[in-house]
N, CA, C and O of each residue as an XYZ file, in Angstrom:
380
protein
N     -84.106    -53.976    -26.973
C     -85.029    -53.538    -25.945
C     -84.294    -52.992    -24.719
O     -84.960    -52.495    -23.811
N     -82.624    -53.073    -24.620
C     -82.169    -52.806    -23.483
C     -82.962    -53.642    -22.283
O     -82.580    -53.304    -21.163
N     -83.719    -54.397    -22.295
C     -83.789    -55.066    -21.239
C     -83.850    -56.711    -21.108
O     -84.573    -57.227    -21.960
N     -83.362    -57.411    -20.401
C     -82.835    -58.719    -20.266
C     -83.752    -59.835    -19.618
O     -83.526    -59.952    -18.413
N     -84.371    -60.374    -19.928
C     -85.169    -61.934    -19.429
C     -84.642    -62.356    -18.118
O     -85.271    -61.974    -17.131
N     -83.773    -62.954    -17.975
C     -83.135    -63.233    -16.829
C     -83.029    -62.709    -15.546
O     -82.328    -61.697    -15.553
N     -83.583    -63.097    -14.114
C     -83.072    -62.726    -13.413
C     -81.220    -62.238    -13.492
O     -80.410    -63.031    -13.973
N     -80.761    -60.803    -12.929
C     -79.597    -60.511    -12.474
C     -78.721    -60.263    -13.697
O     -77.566    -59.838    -13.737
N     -79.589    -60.650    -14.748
C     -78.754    -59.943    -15.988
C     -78.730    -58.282    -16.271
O     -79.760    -57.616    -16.162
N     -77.758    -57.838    -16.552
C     -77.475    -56.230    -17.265
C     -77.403    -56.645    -18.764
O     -76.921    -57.625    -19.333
N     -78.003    -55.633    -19.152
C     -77.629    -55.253    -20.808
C     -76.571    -54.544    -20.811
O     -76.391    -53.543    -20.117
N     -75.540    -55.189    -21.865
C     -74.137    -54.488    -22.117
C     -73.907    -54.102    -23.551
O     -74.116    -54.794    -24.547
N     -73.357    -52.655    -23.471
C     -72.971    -52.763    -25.214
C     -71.813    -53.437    -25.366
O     -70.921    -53.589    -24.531
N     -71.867    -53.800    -26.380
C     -70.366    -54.339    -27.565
C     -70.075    -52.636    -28.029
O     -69.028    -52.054    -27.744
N     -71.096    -52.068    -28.709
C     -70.692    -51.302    -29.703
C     -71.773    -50.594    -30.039
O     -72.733    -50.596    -29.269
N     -71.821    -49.777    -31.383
C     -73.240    -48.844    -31.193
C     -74.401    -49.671    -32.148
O     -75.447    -49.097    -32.449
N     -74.102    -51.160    -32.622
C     -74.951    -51.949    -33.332
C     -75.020    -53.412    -32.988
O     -75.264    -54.362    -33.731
N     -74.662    -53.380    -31.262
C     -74.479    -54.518    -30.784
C     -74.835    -54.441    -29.005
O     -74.384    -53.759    -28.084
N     -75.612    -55.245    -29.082
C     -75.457    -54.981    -27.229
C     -75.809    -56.276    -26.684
O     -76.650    -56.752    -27.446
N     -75.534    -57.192    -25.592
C     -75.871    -58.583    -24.973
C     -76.373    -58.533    -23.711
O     -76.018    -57.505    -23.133
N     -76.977    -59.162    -23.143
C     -77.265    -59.885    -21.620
C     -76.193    -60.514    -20.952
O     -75.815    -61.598    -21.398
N     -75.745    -60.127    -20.160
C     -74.919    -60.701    -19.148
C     -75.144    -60.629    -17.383
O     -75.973    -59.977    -16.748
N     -74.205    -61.444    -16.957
C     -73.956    -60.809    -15.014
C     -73.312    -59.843    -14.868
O     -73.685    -58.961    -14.094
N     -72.425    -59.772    -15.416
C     -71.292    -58.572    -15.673
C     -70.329    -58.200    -16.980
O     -70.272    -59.046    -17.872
N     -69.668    -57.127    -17.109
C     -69.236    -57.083    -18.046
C     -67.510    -56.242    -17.723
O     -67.364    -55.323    -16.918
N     -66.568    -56.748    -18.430
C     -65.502    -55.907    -18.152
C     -64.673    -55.370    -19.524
O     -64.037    -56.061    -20.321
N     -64.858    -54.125    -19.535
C     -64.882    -53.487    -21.277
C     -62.939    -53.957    -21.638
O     -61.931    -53.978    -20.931
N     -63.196    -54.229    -22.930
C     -62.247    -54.492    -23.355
C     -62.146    -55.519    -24.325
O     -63.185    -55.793    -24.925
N     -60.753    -56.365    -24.707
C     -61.190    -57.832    -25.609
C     -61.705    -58.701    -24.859
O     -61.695    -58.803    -23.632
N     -62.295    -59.518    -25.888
C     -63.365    -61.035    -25.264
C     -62.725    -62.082    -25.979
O     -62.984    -62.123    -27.182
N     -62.009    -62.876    -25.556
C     -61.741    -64.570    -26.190
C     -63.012    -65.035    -27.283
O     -63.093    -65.092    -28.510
N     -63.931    -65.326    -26.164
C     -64.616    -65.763    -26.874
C     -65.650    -64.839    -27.661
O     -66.790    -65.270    -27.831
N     -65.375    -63.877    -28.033
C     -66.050    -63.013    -29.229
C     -64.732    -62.364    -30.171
O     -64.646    -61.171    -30.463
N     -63.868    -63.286    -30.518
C     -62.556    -63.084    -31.707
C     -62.131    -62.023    -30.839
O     -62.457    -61.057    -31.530
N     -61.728    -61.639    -30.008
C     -60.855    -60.322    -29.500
C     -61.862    -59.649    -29.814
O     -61.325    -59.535    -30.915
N     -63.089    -58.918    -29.959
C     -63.325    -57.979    -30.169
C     -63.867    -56.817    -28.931
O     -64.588    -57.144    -27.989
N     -63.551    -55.966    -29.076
C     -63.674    -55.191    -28.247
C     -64.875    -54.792    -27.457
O     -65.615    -54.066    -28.121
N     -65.406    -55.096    -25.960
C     -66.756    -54.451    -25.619
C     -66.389    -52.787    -24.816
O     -65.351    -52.443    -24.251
N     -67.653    -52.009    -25.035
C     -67.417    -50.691    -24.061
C     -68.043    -51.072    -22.557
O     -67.589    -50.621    -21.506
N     -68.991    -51.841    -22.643
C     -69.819    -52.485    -21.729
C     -70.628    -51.315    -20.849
O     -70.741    -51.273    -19.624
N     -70.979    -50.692    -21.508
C     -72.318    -49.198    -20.762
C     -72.982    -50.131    -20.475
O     -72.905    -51.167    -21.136
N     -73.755    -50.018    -19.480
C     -74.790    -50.685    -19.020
C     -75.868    -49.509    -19.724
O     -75.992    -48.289    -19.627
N     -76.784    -50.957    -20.723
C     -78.053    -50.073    -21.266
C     -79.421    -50.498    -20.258
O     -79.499    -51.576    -19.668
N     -80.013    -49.881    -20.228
C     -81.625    -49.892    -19.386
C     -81.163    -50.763    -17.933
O     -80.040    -51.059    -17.527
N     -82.483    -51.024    -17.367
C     -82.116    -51.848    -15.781
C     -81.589    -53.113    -15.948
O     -81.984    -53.954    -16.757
N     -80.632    -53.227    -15.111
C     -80.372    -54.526    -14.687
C     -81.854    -55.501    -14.265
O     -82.413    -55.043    -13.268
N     -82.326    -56.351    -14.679
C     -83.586    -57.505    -14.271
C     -83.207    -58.283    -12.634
O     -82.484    -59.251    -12.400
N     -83.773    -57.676    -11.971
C     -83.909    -58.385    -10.642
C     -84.733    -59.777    -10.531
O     -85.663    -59.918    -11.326
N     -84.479    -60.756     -9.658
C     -84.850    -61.744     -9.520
C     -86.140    -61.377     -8.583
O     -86.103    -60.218     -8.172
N     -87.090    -62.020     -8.235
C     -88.531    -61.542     -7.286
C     -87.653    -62.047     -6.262
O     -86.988    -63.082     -6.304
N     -87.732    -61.157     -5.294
C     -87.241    -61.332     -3.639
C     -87.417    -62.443     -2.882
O     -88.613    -62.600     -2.638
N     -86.857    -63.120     -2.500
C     -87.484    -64.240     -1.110
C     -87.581    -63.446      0.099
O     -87.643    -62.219      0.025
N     -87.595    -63.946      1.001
C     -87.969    -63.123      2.214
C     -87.109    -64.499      2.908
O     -87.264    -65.719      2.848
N     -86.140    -63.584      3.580
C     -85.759    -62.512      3.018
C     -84.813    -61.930      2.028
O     -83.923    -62.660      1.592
N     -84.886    -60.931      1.699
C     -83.851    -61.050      0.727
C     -82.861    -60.456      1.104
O     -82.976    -59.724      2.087
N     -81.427    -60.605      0.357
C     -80.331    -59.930      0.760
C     -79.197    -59.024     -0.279
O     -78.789    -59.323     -1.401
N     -78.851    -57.694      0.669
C     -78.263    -56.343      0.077
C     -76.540    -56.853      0.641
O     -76.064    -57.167      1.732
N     -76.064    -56.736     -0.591
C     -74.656    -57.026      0.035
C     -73.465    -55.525     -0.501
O     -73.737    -54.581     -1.243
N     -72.181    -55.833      0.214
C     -71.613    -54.397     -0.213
C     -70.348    -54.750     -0.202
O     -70.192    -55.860      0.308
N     -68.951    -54.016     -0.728
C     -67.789    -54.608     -0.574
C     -66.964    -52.878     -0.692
O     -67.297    -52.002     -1.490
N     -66.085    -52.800      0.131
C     -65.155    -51.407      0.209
C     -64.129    -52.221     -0.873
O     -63.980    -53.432     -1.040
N     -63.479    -51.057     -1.543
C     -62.520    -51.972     -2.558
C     -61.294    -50.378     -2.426
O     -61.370    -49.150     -2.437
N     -60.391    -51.331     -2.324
C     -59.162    -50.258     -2.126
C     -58.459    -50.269     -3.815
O     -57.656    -51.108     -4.225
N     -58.934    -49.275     -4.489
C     -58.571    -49.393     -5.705
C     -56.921    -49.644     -6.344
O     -56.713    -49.917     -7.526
N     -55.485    -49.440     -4.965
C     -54.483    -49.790     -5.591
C     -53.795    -51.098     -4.953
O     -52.620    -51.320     -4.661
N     -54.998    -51.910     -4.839
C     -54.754    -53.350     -4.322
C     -55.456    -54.268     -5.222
O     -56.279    -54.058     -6.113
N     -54.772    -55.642     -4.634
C     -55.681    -56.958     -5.580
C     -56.789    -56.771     -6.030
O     -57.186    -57.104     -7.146
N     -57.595    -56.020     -4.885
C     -59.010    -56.412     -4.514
C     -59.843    -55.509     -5.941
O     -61.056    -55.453     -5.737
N     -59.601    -55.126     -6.698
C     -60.636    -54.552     -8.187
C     -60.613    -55.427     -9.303
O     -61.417    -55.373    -10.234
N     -59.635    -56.271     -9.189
C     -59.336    -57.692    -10.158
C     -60.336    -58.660     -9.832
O     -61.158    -59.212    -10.562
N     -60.031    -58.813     -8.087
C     -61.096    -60.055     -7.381
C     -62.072    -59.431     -7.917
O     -62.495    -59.690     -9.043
N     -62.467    -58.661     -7.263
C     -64.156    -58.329     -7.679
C     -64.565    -58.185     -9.373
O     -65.612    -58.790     -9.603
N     -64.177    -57.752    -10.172
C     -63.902    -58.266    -11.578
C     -64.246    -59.791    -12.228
O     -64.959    -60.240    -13.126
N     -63.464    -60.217    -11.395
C     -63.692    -61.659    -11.482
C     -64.739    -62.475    -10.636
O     -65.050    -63.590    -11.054
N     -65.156    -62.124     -9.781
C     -66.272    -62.764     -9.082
C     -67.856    -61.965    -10.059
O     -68.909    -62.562    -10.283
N     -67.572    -60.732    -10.403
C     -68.765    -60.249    -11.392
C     -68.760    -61.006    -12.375
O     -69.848    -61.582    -12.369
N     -67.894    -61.482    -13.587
C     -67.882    -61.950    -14.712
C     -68.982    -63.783    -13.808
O     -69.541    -64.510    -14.630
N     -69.038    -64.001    -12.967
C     -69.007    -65.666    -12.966
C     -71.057    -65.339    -11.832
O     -72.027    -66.052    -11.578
N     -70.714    -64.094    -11.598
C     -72.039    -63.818    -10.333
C     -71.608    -64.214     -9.390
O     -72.534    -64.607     -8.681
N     -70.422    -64.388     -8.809
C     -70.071    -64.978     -7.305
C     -69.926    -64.002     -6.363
O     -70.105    -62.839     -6.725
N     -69.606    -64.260     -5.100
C     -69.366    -63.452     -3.884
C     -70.981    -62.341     -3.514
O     -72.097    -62.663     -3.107
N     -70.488    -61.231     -3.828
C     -71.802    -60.203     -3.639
C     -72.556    -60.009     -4.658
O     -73.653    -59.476     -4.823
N     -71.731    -60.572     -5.383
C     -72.692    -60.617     -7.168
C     -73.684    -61.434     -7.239
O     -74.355    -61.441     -8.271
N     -74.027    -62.376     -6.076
C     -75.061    -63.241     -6.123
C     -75.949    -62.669     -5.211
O     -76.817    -63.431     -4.786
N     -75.952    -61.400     -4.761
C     -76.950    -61.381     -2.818
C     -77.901    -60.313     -4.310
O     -77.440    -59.815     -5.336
N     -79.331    -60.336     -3.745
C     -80.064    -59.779     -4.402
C     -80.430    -58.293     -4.785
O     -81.467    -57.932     -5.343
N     -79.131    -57.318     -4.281
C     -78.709    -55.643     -5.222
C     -77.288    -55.961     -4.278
O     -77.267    -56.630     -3.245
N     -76.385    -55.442     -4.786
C     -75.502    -55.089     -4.261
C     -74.841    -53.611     -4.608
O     -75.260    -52.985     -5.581
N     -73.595    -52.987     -3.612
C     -72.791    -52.175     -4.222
C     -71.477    -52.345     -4.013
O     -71.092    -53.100     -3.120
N     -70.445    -51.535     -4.962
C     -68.951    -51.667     -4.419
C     -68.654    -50.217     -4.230
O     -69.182    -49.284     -4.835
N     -67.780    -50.160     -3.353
C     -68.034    -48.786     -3.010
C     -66.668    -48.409     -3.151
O     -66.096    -49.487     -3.308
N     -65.637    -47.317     -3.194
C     -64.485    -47.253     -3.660
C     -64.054    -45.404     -3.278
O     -64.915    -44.528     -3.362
N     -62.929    -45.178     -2.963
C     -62.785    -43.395     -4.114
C     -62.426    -43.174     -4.917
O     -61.871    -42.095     -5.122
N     -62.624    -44.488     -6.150
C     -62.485    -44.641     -7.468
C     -62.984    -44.911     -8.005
O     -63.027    -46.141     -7.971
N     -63.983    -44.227     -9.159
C     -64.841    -44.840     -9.840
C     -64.230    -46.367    -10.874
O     -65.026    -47.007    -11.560
């Protein structure tokens, strides 16, 4: 269905006969799926949680030839930092 139950989940592909629900996804091998490889496209919308009031937009500048694309990597895989405020963006001059 490309779309996910969960508040704050994305649909991710594995592959072109595989796709999961997650917080984030970072393409490549997975431990825990035998090494196998994800592309991780985000398919259809990410599922938003219903707003509290208020709710909150968070944002992060990321200097792409520093630590800081790993951190954020890693705070997506778990939903931490801005990955938890209710839309966020990272903003970069690197895709």
């Amino acid at each position: 269905s490309k779309c996910c139950k969960d508040a704050g989940r994305q649909c991710y592909e594995k592959n072109a006969g595989w796709a999961s629900c997650s917080v984030g996804c970072v393409a490549g091998p997975r431990k825990e799926d035998d090494g196998a490889n994800w592309t991780c496209r985000e398919l259809g919308p990410r599922t938003h949680a219903a707003w509290g009031t208020p709710s909150l937009y968070c944002f992060s500048v990321v200097q792409p030839t520093s630590y800081e694309p790993g951190l954020l990597k890693a705070q997506q895989g778990t939903g931490a930092g801005i990955f938890a405020c209710d839309v966020y963006s990272v903003l970069s001059t690197e895709r």
